[in-house]
C-alpha positions as CSV (number, residue, x, y, z in Angstrom):
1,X,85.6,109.8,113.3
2,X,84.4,110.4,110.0
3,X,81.0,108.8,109.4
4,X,80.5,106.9,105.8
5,X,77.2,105.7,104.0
6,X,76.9,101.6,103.5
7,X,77.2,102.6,99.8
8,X,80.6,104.1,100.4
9,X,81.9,101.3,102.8
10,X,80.7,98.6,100.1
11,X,82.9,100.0,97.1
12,X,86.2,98.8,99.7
13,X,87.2,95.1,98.1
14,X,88.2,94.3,101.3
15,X,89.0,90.4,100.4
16,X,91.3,87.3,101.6
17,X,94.3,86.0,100.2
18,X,97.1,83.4,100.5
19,X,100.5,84.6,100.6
20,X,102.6,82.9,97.5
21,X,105.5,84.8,97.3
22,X,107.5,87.4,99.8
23,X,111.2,88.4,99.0
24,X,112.9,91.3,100.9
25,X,113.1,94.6,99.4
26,X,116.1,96.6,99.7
27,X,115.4,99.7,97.9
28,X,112.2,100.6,100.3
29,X,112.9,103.7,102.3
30,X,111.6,101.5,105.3
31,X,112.2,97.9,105.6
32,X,109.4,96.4,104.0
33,X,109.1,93.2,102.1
34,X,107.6,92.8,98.6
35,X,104.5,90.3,98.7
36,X,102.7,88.5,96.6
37,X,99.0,87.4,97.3
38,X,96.8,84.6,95.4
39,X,93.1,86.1,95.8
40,X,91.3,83.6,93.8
41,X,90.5,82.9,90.5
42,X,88.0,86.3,90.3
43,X,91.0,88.6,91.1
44,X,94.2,86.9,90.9
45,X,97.2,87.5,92.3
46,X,98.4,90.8,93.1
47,X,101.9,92.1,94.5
48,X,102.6,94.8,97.3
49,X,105.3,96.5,99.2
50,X,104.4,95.9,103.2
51,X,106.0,97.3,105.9
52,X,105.8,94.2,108.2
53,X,108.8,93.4,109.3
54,X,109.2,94.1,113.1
55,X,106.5,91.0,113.7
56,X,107.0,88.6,110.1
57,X,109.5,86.8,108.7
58,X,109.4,85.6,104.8
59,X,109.0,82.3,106.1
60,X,106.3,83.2,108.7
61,X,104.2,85.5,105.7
62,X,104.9,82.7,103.1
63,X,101.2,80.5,103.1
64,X,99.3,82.9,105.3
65,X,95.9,84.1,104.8
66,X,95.7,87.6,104.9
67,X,93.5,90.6,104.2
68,X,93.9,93.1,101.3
69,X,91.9,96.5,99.6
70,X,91.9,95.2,96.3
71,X,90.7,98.1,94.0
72,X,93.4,100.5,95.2
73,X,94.9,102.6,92.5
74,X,98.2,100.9,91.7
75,X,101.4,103.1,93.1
76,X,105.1,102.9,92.4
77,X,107.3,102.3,95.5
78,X,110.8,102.4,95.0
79,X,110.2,101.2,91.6
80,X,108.4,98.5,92.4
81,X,104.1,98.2,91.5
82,X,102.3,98.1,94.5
83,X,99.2,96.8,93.2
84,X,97.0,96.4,96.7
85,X,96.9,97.4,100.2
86,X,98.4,94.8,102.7
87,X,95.6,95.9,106.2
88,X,96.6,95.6,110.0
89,X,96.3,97.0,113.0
90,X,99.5,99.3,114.4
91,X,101.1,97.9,117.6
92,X,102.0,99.9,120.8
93,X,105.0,100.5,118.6
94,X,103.0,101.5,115.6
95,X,104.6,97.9,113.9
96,X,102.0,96.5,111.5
97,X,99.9,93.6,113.0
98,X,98.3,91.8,109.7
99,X,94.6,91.1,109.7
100,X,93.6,87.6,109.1
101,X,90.1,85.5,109.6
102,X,89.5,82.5,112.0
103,X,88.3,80.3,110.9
104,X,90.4,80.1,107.5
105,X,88.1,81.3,104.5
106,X,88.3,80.8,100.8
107,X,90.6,82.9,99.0
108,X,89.0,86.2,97.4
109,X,86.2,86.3,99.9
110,X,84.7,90.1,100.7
111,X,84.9,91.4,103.6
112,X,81.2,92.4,104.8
């Protein structure tokens, strides 16, 4: 375990989101879906390629609050602009398990 400063921990924009959008995306290597999350009026909404398809459908992701690094360097995957990091936990399986917050929270909230 690598051990980080608060400092360093605090410049993650760890924040919540709503899904709006998710279509499938063929031209992944693995099957992924392309996503598209509302974070609020502060930050917008942002688009990703996720790799969530063993436990979510694009009805189940549609509407769901979700958790995403928002100050990621943009990367291009399979020619699409992934533009934050979708987060979860790996299964047994190693099949992402989205993180989410219960109660629901406002949209663009940090994570703290």
């Amino acid at each position: 375990m690598n051990i980080i400063n608060y400092e360093d921990f605090a410049r993650v924009e760890l924040r919540s989101g709503i899904v709006v959008k998710v279509e499938p995306f063929p031209r992944a290597q693995k099957p992924s879906y392309k996503v598209w999350v509302d974070f609020g009026p502060e930050i917008g909404t942002k688009q990703t390629s996720a790799q969530v398809t063993k436990h979510y459908t694009l009805e189940a992701l549609q509407g769901r609050l979700v958790v995403g690094c928002v100050n990621l360097a943009p990367r291009n995957i399979a020619g699409f602009m992934s533009e934050f990091l979708l987060v979860g936990f790996p299964d047994q399986q190693g099949a992402v398990c989205l993180i989410t917050a219960d109660p629901v929270v406002p949209k663009g909230q940090k994570l703290f």
